[in-house]
N, C-alpha and C positions, 0 to 999 in steps of 0.2 A: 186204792193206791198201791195194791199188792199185786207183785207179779203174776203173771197168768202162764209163765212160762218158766220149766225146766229147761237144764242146761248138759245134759246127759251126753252129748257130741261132744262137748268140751273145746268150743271153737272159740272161746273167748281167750285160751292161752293167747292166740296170736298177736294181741294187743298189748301182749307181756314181749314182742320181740323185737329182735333190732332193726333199723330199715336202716339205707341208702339217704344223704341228704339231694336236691337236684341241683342240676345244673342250671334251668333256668324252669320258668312256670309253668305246666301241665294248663294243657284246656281238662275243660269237663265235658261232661253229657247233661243235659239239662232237660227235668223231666216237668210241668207246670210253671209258673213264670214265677220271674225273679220280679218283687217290689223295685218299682222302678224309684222308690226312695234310697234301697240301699246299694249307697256310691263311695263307700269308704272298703275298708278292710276289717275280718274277723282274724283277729292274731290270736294266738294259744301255744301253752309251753304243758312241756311234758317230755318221760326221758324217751332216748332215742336208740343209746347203745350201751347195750346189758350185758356186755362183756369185750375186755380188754387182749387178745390173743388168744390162750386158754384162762385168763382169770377170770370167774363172771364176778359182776354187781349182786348181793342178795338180797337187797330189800327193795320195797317199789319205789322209794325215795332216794337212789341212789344210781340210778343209767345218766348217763348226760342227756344234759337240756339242749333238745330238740325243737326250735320256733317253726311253727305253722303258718302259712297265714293263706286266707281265701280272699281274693280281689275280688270288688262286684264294678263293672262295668258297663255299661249301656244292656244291660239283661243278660250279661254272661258273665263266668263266674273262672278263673282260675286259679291255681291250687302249687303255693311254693311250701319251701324248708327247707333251714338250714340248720346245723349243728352252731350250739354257742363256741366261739372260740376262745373259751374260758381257761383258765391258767391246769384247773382239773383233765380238761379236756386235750387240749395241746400236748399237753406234757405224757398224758393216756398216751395218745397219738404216739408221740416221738419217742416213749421207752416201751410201747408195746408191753405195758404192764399197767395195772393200777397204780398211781403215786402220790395222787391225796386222800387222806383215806374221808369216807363218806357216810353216811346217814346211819347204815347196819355194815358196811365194808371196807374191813383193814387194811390200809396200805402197809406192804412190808416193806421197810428199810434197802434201800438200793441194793442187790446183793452183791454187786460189782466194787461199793466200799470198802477199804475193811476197817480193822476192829475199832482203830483210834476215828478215823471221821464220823464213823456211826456212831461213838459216844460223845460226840461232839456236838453231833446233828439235833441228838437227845436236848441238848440245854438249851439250844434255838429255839424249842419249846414246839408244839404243835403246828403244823399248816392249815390252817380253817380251810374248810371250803369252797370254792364260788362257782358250785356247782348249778346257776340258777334257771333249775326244773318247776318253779312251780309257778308264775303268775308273772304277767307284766303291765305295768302300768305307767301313765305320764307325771313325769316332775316340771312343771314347768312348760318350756317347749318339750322338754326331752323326755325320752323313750327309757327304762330301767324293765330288764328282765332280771328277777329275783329267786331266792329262794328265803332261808330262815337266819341266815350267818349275819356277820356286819359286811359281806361284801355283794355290791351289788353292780350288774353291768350293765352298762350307757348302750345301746342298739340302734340300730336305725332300724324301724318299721317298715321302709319302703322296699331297700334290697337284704334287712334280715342279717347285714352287718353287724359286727360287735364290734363297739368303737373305743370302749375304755373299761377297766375295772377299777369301781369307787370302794374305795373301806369307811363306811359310816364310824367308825372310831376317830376316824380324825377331824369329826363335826361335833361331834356331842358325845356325852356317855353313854354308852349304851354298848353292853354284850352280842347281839345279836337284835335283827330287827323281822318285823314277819312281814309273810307276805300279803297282811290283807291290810293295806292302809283305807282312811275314809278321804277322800278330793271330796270338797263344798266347789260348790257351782265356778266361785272362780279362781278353781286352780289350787287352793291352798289345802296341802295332803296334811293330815295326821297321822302315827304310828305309833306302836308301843312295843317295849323290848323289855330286856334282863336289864339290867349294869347295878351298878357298886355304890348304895346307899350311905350315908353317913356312918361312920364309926365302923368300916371292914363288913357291916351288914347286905343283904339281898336287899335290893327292890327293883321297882319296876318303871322306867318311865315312859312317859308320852311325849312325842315329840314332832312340833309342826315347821314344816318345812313349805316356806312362802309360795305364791304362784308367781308367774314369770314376771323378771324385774324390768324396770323401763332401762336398769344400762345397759340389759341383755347381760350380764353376769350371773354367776348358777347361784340359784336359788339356795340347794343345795349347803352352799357356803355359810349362807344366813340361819341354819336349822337352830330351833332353839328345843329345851328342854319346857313347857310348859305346864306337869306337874308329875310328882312322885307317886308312887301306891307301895308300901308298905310291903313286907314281906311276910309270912304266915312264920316261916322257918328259916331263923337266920344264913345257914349256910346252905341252901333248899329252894330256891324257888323252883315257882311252878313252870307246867310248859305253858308257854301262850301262846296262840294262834292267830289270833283277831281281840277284840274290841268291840263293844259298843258306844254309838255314840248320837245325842239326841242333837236337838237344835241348840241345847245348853249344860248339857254333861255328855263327862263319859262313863262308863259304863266297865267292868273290867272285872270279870270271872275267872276267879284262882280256884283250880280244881286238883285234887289229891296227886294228878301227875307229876314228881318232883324231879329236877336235875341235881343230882349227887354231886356238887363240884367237888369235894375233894376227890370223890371214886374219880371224876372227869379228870382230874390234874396227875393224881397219880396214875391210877390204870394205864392211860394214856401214855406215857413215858418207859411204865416198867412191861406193860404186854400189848400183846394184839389187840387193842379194844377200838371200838365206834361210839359214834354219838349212844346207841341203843343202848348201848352197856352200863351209862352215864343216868338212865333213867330208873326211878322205884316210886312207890305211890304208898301213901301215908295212907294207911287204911284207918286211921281214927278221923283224921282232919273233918270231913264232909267237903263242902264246896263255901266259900266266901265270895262275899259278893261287896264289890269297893264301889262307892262311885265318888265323881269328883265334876266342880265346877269346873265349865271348859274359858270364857272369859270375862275375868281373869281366871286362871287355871288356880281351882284350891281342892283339895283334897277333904271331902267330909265324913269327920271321925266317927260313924256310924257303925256298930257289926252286924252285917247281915248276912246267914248261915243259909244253907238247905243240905240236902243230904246229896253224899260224894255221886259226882258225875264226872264224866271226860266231857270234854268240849272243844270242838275244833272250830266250829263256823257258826257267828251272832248271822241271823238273820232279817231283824230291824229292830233298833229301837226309839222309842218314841215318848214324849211328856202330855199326861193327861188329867188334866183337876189335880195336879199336886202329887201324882203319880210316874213313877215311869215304869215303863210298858216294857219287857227285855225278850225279843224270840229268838231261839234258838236253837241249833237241834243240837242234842244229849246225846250221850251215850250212858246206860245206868251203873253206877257202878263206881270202883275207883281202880280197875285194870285199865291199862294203857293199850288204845283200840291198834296203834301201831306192831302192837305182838304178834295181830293177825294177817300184817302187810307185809311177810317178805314174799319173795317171788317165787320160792317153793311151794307154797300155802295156796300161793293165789294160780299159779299152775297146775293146780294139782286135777284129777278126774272131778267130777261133778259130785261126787257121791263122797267124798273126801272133803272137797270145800265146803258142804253141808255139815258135817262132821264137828271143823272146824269151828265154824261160825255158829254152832249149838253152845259152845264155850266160851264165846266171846258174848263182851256187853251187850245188852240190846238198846236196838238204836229206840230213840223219841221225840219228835218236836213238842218243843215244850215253852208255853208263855211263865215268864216272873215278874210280878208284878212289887214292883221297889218303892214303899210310901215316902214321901218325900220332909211331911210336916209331923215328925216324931216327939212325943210326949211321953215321959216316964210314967206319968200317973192311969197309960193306958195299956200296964201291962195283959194277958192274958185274952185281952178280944185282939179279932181281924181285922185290921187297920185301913184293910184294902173296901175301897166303897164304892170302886167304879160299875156299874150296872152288870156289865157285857162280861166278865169273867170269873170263873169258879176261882182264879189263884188265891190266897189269903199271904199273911203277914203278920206273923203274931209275935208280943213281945214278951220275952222272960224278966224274971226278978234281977236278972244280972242285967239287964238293957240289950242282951244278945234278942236280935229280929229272925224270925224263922221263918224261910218261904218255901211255901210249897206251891207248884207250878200248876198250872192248867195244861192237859195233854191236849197238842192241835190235831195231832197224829200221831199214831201208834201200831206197829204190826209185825209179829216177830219177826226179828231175822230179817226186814223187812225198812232198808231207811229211806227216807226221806234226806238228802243227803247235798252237799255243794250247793248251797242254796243262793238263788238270786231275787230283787224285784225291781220294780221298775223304779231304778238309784235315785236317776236326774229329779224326776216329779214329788219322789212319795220316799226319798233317805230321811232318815230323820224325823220322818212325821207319820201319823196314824195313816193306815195303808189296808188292804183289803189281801191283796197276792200275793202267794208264793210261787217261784217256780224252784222244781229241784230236780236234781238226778236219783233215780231208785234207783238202789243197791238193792238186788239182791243173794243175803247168802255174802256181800262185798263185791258181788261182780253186778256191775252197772248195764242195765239191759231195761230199762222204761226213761219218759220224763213225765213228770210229774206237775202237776198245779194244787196250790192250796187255797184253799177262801179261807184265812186266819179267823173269820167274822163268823161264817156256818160250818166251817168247819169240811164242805164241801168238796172232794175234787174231782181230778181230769187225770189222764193219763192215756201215755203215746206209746206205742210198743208194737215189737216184730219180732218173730222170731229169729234165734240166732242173727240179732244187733244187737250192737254195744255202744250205745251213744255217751257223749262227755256232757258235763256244764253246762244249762243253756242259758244261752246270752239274751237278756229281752233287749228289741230294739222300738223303742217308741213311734207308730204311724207319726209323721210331721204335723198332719192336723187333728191328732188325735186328741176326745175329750175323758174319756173315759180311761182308766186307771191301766185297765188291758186292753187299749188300744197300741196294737201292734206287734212284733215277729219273735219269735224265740231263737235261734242259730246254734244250732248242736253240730259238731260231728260226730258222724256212726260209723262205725267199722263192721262190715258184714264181711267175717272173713270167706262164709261158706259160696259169697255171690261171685258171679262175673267180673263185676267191676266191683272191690273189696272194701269198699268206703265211700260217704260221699257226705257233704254237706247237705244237712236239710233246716228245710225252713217251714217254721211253725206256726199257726194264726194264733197267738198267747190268750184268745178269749176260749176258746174248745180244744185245742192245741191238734185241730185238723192238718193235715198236709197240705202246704200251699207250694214248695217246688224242693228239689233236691236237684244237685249237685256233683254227677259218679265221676271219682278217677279211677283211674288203672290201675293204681297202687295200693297197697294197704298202709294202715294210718296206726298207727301205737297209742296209747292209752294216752290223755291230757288229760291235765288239773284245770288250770286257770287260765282267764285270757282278760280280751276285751273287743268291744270294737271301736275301731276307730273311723267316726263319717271323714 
């Protein structure tokens, strides 16, 4: 699962730059057949425009969110995008400057103000956000493209409209929400964010947010809080990205990444600062591992420790003999992998990004194995008794549980990385595949398959491409686990036609049709499809 290809041309900058949104849908070229099952649309977010006039954006978390989307058709396939018209974005537009500030990049104060309204503007307190570049998914009937803030925007998937901006603060507590919630089969999402625990304290909540109501009213409105997770460090939480969640817990990995809020409240007011500046990592903590009944939602006071990792993306979890199962891929370490995400870094020559990413964490898929039926009288042995995994689970004289992970994969410099599997069949329950994107070095240029079971994989790769995320999409009468398509975009800047949609047979992850436009295609995070 290691790449086989240097990057010495350095053609993947291009996927660092700004496009043009269109006007209406591009055809494609179409190279081997399109599955005449897929009759929906592949949507995908990711930023669009990395600088404002002369201000750039500096980090990769910070261009506007640019929606994708690829129509399939009677065997033809064609290719929109629109820019979110997010309040970030608009207002970019209309002062032809930066003016929210974002992820790694400072807004400066109007400088057309003066001195008395910009001390003014100061106690208004901060503008969050709603820059939502990274994922989109259904609430309900409705369409939300996201990012990590409380705000999130209502879209229409067909014309790629943005139709409203929601602030999830005024449904439930909660600081910010991520973008990787769990949807159960009917409709009904789960999430988990920051907000304000009892007594001025951190924690963390989980919050489900119903599937579509019969009065046809948003769901939304109905979100409830269904339970707490505790904070490591009172005024300190962690970052969190996602969640784990089985068919009867969840799952929720606090790793040494910490948000500073005082540095966040003040900095914030008295200097130039960004989200980035707001962050620092406990090098003592290690990584805590919380889980909690999902219904009814309870919280079990258990401590379960392993040694400090970053973690952005659960890749499934699952309940087995009294067990649960947690995958994941790791980053080893307690540095914050985003240090090595600005867009100076990730632009740089080939021989520089190698440099780089020699310093940064190294990536791991890694299984945790979490015993469910704990007894004090059985300190110091392995708890873990499931056949099939080397992880163990040992308990100390203080009742603190130590886990140490089974490597799926491992390879320097080398991730496994944006991981998907087949959601609909095998979320939540014991599973066999992984599909992921290879980073390598951080620059994404393979896809990847895992057998979690042998340990086995696959891998799809071209020279100079840069494919995104792959999406599995299930054969209709498919019985087996990888029956059915993967759906990447690749960006070949060096080719004719600069990008194209391909499509993958998720059992060898052989080439089964691609999809060329004319245009070149900017890096994406997240997406989905929608039949």
């Amino acid at each position: 699962m290691v790449s086989r290809f240097e990057h010495p041309a350095g053609t993947y900058k291009k996927i660092f730059e700004t496009c043009e949104e269109l006007a209406e849908p591009l055809p494609t070229t179409i190279t081997g057949r399109i599955p005449s099952y897929l009759k929906g649309s592949l949507l995908r977010l990711g930023p669009g425009l990395f600088e404002v006039g002369d201000e750039p954006f500096y980090h990769l978390f910070d261009g506007q969110a640019l929606m994708h989307k690829f129509d399939f058709k009677n065997g033809q396939v064609t290719y929109y995008r629109k820019f979110a018209k997010t309040d970030a974005y608009v207002r970019a537009i209309t002062e032809k400057r930066v003016v929210i500030t974002e992820f790694g990049t400072f807004a400066y104060p109007d400088p057309c103000k003066n001195i008395f309204s910009r001390f003014f503007s100061y106690f208004k307190g901060v503008e969050v956000t709603d820059n939502c570049l990274v994922n989109v998914y259904p609430i309900g009937e409705d369409f939300y493209a996201v990012t990590e803030t409380n705000y999130i925007t209502k879209v229409n998937p067909d014309t790629l409209e943005t139709l409203k901006k929601v602030d999830m603060c005024n449904y439930i507590n909660i600081n910010g929400i991520t973008a990787h919630p769990h949807i159960e089969q009917d409709g009904t999402v789960f999430n988990i964010g920051n907000c304000m625990g009892k007594g001025a304290t951190l924690a963390y909540n989980i919050v489900r947010i119903p599937p579509t109501q019969k009065d046809k009213s948003d769901p939304i409105e109905k979100s409830k809080v269904v339970v707490q997770f505790p904070s490591a460090e009172r005024f300190k939480p962690s970052y969190v990205h996602s969640f784990g969640m089985s068919e009867n817990y969840f799952v929720f990995v606090e790793t040494p990444v910490k948000i500073n809020l005082l540095k966040f409240l003040s900095a914030w007011s008295i200097r130039g600062s960004n989200y980035m500046d707001c962050f620092e990592s406990n090098e003592s903590q290690g990584t805590n591992f919380h889980i909690a009944k999902k219904d009814p939602g309870e919280y079990i006071d258990l401590k379960f420790k392993g040694a400090a990792i970053g973690m952005f993306h659960h890749i499934n979890t699952y309940e087995d003999q009294g067990f649960i199962v947690v995958d994941l891929c790791a980053w080893k370490g307690f540095e914050f992998v985003y240090n090595y995400l600005w867009l100076a870094n990730l632009r740089a020559n080939w021989e520089e990004v190698k440099k780089a990413a020699m310093m940064a964490p190294q990536p791991e898929v890694r299984r945790y194995v979490i015993p469910l039926d704990v007894h004090k009288e059985e300190q110091g042995k392995n708890l873990v008794s499931l056949p099939y995994t080397t992880a163990t689970a040992v308990m100390h004289a203080d009742g603190m549980i130590w886990l140490e992970p089974e490597v799926l994969f491992s390879g320097p410099r080398q991730a496994f990385e944006f991981p998907q599997i087949n959601y609909k069949g095998y979320g939540g329950k014991n599973y066999t595949y992984a599909y992921g994107l290879g980073l390598n070095h951080f620059i994404p240029d393979r896809i990847c398959k895992l057998n979690v079971k042998t340990k086995e994989t696959w891998v799809w790769q071209e020279p100079e491409s840069y494919p995104s995320e792959p999406l599995f999409v299930q054969t209709p009468d498919g019985v087996d686990e990888d029956d059915g398509v993967l759906l990447t975009i690749v960006a070949a800047p060096g080719s004719q036609r600069p990008a194209y949609l391909l499509i993958l047979n998720a059992k060898d992850l052989s080439e089964i049709a691609r999809a060329e436009v004319e245009c070149s295609i900017p890096v994406t995070f997240h997406g989905m499809y929608k039949p």
